[in-house]
C-alpha positions as a printed Julia matrix, in Angstrom:
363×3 Matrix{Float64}:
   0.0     0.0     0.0
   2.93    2.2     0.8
   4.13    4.56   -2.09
   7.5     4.61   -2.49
   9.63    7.29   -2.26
  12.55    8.19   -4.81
  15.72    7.99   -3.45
  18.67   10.55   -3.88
  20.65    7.63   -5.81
  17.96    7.2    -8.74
  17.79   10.84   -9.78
  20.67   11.35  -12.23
  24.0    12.74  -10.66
  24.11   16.57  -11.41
  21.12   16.77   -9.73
  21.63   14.41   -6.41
  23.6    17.77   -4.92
  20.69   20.2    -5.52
  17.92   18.06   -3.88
  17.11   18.02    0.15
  16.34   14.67    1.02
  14.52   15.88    3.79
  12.26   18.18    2.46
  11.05   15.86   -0.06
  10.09   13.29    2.14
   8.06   15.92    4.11
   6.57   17.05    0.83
   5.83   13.0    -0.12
   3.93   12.76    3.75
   1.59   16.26    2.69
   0.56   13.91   -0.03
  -0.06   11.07    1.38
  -2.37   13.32    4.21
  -4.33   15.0     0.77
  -4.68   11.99   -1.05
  -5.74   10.19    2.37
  -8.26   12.74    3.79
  -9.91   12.86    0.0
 -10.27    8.78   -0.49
 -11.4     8.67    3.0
 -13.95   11.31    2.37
 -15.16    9.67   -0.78
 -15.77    6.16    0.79
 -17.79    7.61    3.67
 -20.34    9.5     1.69
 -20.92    6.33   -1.08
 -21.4     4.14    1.83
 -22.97    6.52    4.34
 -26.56    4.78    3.88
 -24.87    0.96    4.85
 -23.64    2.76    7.8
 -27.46    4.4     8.62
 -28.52    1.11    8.54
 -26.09   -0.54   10.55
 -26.15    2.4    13.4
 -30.26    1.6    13.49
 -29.78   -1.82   13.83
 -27.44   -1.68   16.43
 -29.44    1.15   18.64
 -32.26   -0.04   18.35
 -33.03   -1.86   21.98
 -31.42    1.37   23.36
 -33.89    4.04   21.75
 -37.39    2.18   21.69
 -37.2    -0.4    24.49
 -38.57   -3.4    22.3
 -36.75   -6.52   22.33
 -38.08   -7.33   18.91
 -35.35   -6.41   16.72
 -35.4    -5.97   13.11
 -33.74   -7.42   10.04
 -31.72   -5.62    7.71
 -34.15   -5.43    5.48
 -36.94   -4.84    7.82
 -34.73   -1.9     8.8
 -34.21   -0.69    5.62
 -37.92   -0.31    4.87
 -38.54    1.15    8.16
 -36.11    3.84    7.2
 -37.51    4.05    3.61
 -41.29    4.46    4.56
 -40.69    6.78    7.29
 -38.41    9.24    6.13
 -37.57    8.68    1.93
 -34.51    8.43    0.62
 -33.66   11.5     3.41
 -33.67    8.99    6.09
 -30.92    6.88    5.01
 -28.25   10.04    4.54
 -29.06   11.83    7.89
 -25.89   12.58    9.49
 -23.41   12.66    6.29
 -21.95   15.94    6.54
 -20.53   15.27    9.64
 -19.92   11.61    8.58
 -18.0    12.76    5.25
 -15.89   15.44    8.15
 -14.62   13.05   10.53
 -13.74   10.48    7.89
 -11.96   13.4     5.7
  -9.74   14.14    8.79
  -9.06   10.69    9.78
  -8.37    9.13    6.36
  -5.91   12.36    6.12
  -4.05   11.32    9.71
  -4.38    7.59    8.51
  -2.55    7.58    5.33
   0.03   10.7     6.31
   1.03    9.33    9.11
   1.03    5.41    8.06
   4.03    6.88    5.93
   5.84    9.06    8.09
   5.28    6.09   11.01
   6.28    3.53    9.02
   9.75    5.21    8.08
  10.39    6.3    11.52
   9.94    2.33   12.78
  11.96    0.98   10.43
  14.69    3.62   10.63
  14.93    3.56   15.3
  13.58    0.2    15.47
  14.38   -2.63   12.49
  13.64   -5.38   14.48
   9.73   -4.65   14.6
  10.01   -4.77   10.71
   7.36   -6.91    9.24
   3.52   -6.63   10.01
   3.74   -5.35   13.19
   5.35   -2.01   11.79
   2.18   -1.72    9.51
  -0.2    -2.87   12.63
   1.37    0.1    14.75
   1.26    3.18   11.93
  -2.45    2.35   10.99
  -2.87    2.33   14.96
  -1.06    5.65   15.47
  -2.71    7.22   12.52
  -6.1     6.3    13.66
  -5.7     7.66   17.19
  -4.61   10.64   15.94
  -7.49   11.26   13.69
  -9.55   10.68   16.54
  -9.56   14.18   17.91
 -11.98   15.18   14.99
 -13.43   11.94   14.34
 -14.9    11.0    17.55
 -17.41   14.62   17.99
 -18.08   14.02   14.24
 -18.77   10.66   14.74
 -21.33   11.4    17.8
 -23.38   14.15   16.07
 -23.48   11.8    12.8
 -24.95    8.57   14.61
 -27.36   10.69   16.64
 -28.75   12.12   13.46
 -28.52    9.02   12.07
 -30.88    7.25   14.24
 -33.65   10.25   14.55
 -33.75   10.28   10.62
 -36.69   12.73    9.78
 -38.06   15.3    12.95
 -41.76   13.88   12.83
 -40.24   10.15   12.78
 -37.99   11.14   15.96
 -40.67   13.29   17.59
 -43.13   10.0    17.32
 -40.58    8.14   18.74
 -39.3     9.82   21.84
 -40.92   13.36   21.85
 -44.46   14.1    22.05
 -45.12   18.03   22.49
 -41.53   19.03   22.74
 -42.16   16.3    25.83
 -40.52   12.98   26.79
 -42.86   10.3    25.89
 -42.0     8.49   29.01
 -40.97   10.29   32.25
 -37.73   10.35   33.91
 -35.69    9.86   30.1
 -32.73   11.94   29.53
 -33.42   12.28   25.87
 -31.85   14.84   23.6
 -33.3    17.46   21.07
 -33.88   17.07   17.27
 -30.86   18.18   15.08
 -31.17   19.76   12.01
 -27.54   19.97   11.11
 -24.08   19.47   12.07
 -23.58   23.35   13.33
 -26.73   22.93   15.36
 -25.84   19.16   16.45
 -22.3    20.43   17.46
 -23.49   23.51   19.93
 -26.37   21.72   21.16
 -24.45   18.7    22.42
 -21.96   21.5    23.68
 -24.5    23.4    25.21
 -26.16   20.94   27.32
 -23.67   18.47   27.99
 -19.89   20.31   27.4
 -17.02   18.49   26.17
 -17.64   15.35   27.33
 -20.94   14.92   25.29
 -18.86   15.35   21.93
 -16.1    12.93   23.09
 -19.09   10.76   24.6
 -17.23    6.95   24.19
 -14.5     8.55   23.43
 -12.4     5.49   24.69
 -14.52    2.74   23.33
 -14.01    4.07   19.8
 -10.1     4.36   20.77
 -10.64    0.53   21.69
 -12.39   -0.17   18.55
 -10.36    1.67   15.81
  -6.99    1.47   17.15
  -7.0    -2.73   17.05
  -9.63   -2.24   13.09
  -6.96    0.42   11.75
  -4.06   -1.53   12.54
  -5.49   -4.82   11.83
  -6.2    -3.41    8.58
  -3.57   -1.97    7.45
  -1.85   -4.73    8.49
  -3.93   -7.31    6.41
  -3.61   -4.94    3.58
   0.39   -5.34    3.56
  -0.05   -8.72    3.85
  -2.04   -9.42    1.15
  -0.05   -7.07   -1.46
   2.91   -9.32   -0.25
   1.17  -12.37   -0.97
  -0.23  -11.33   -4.14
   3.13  -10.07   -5.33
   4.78  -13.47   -4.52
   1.53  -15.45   -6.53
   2.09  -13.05   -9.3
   5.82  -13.8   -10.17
   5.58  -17.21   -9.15
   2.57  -18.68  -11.14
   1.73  -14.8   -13.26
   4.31  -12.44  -14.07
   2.63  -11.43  -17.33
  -0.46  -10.38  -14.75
   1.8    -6.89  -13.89
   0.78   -5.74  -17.17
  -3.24   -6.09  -16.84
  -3.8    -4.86  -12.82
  -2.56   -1.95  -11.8
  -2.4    -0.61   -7.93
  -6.13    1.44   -8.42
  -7.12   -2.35   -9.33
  -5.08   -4.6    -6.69
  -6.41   -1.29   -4.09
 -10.18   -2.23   -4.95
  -9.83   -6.24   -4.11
  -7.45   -6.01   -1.0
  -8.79   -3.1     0.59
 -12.05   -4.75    0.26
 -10.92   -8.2     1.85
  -8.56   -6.23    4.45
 -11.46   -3.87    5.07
 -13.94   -6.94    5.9
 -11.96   -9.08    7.79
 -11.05   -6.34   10.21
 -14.84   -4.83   10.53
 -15.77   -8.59   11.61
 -13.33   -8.91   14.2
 -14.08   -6.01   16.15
 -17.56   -5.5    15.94
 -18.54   -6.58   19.26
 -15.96   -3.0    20.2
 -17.94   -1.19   17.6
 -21.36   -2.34   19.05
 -20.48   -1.35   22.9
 -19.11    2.2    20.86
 -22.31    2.75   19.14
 -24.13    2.43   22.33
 -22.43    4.57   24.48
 -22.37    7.17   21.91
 -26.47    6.97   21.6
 -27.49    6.59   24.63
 -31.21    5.3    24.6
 -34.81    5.85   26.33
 -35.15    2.73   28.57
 -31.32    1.17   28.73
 -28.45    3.96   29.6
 -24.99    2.98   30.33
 -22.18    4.21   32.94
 -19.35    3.14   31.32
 -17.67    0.38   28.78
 -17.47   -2.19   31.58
 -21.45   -1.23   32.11
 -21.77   -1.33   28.41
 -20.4    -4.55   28.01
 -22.17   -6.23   31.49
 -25.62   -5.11   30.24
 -25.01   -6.27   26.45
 -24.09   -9.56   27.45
 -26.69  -10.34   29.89
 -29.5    -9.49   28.55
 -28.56  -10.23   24.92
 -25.59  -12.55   24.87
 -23.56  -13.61   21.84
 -25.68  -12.1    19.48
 -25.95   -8.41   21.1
 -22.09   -8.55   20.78
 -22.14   -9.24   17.1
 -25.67   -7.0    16.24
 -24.89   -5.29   12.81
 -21.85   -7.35   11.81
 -23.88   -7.97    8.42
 -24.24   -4.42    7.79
 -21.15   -3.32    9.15
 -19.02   -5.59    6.82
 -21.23   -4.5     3.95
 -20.21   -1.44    4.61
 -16.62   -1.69    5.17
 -15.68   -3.94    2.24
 -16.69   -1.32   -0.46
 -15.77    1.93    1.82
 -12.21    0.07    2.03
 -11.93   -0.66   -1.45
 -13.07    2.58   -2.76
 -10.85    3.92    0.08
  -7.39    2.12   -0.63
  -8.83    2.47   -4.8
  -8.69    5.94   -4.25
  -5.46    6.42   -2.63
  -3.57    3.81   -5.18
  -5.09    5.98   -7.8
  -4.12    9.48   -6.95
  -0.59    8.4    -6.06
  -0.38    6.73   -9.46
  -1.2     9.5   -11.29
  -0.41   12.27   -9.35
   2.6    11.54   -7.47
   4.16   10.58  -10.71
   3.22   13.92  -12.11
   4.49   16.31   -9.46
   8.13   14.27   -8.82
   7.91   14.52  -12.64
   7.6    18.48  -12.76
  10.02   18.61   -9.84
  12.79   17.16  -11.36
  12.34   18.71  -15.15
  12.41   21.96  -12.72
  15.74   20.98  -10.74
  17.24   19.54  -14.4
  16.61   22.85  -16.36
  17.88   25.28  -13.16
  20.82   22.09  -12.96
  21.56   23.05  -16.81
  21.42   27.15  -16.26
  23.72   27.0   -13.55
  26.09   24.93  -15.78
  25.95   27.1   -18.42
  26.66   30.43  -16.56
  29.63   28.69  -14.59
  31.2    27.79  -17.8
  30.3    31.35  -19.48
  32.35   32.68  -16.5
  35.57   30.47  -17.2
């Protein structure tokens, strides 16, 4: 997944004096943050209506009490005849946000990470140098994420105002007494300062720790599997295929591993994302203290299954978000990458070839 940067040795000599490694590494991280922060952005808002579905499904004993839960697709036409095609793209703005500035960390600093492993610590080369950048570049990304992520599943799960109104609100009133419910949000702006207003910080970074506990292990897991599969597909290419190189290109091999690294990671952790999800909601009849709480509650009074409630959707969601996501990123490094160290060193050639020229005009 990695894009690799040009070494001093491969440009040709007279310019090798004239170029600062350093600064063109930094310059090759700034890329991989803009090219990260768009693909990242682009998966979340073609998948955003997956991830609607799976936030319902898994909320859904928190905000209406019943213990009859719905199906995907009974989910999907609950959304559909309640509030249109609306209902299922509630909450993307800040959705498309978060994912902009954590694909952006990601990617950046899966690069920069990776180097700085390799370089002050060679003997965790391997996997668990891609396990620990995807990690690091997650957590950082969180900072944005996490409030992002909060206003987008609560506006999520109240889809339309007269669907959430029916649901929990009747006359600007609690439907049941004694619920700490909160208000209808029209938008992020107004999602963001009313969380703020009546809860403060900790409302915005509300499971602030269980997503750390779910996206740290998923982004380095992922990453990680990613690697791993480009290795192994590499080694099946030149040992059964080497004419293959010349039919799939990165954009391609992006699309199919990101896809299958994507997946397997979103299934392993769901029962993290699940416990997340709650304690970012917060229902009507079920409200929890903590990720311990979260965890006690979800296992006793729906076992094995509450743990794993929306793994369907969640891998439906993850194996195209990942493969548009790493698609995306292969693509714009192919063809733009190529195109700025291109212009960069025409640029250093042609002032390389005026400097020449006036030293010799001088002699």
């Amino acid at each position: 997944m990695a894009g690799r940067t040009p070494t001093s040795n491969e440009f040709p000599a007279p310019l090798s004096h004239m170029t600062n490694p350093t600064s063109g590494n930094q310059f090759f991280v700034w890329r991989e943050f803009l090219w990260g922060g768009i693909a990242g952005a682009f998966g979340e808002g073609m998948m955003h209506p997956v991830d609607t579905v799976k936030t319902r499904i898994q909320s859904q004993a928190i905000i209406s009490g019943s213990q009859n839960q719905k199906s995907i697709l009974q989910m999907v036409r609950a959304v559909w005849v309640a509030d249109g095609l609306r209902g299922f793209y509630r909450g993307v703005a800040p959705g498309v946000t978060g994912s902009l500035a954590t694909g952006a960390t990601y990617f950046g600093f899966i690069e920069s990470t990776k180097k700085w492993i390799e370089e002050s610590h060679p003997s965790l080369g391997g996997h668990w140098v891609h396990f620990i950048a995807g990690a690091v570049g997650d957590t950082l990304g969180s900072f944005v994420y996490v409030p992002c992520e909060v206003m987008k599943q609560r506006m999520q799960v109240q889809g339309t105002k007269k669907s959430w109104s029916s649901l929990v609100m009747k006359d600007n009133i609690p439907a049941k007494t004694g619920l700490h419910m909160y208000g209808y949000y029209t938008g992020m702006y107004q999602a963001g300062c009313s969380i703020w207003r009546e809860q403060g910080l900790s409302g915005l970074y509300a499971g602030y720790w269980s997503t750390i506990a779910r996206d740290v292990p998923f982004a380095g897991l992922m990453v990680m599997f990613y690697e791993a599969l480009k290795d192994l597909t590499e080694y099946g290419k030149q040992r059964w295929i080497p004419s293959l190189d010349g039919y799939v290109n990165n954009s391609m091999e992006g699309l199919v591993l990101g896809g299958l690294a994507g997946g397997f990671s979103a299934y392993l952790t769901t029962p993290l994302d699940v416990i997340k999800t709650r304690m970012q909601v917060q229902g009507s009849t079920v409200r929890y203290n903590g990720w311990l709480d979260a965890i006690h509650k979800i296992w006793k009074t729906e076992g094995v299954k509450g743990m794993f409630r929306g793994s369907i959707p969640r891998i439906t969601w993850y194996i195209p978000a990942s493969a548009l996501t790493f698609m995306a990123v292969e693509f714009l490094r192919d063809n733009f990458n190529e195109n700025l160290d291109s212009d960069d060193t025409h640029e250093i050639a042609s002032l390389s070839i005026e400097k020449k020229g006036s030293i010799q005009e001088v002699a």
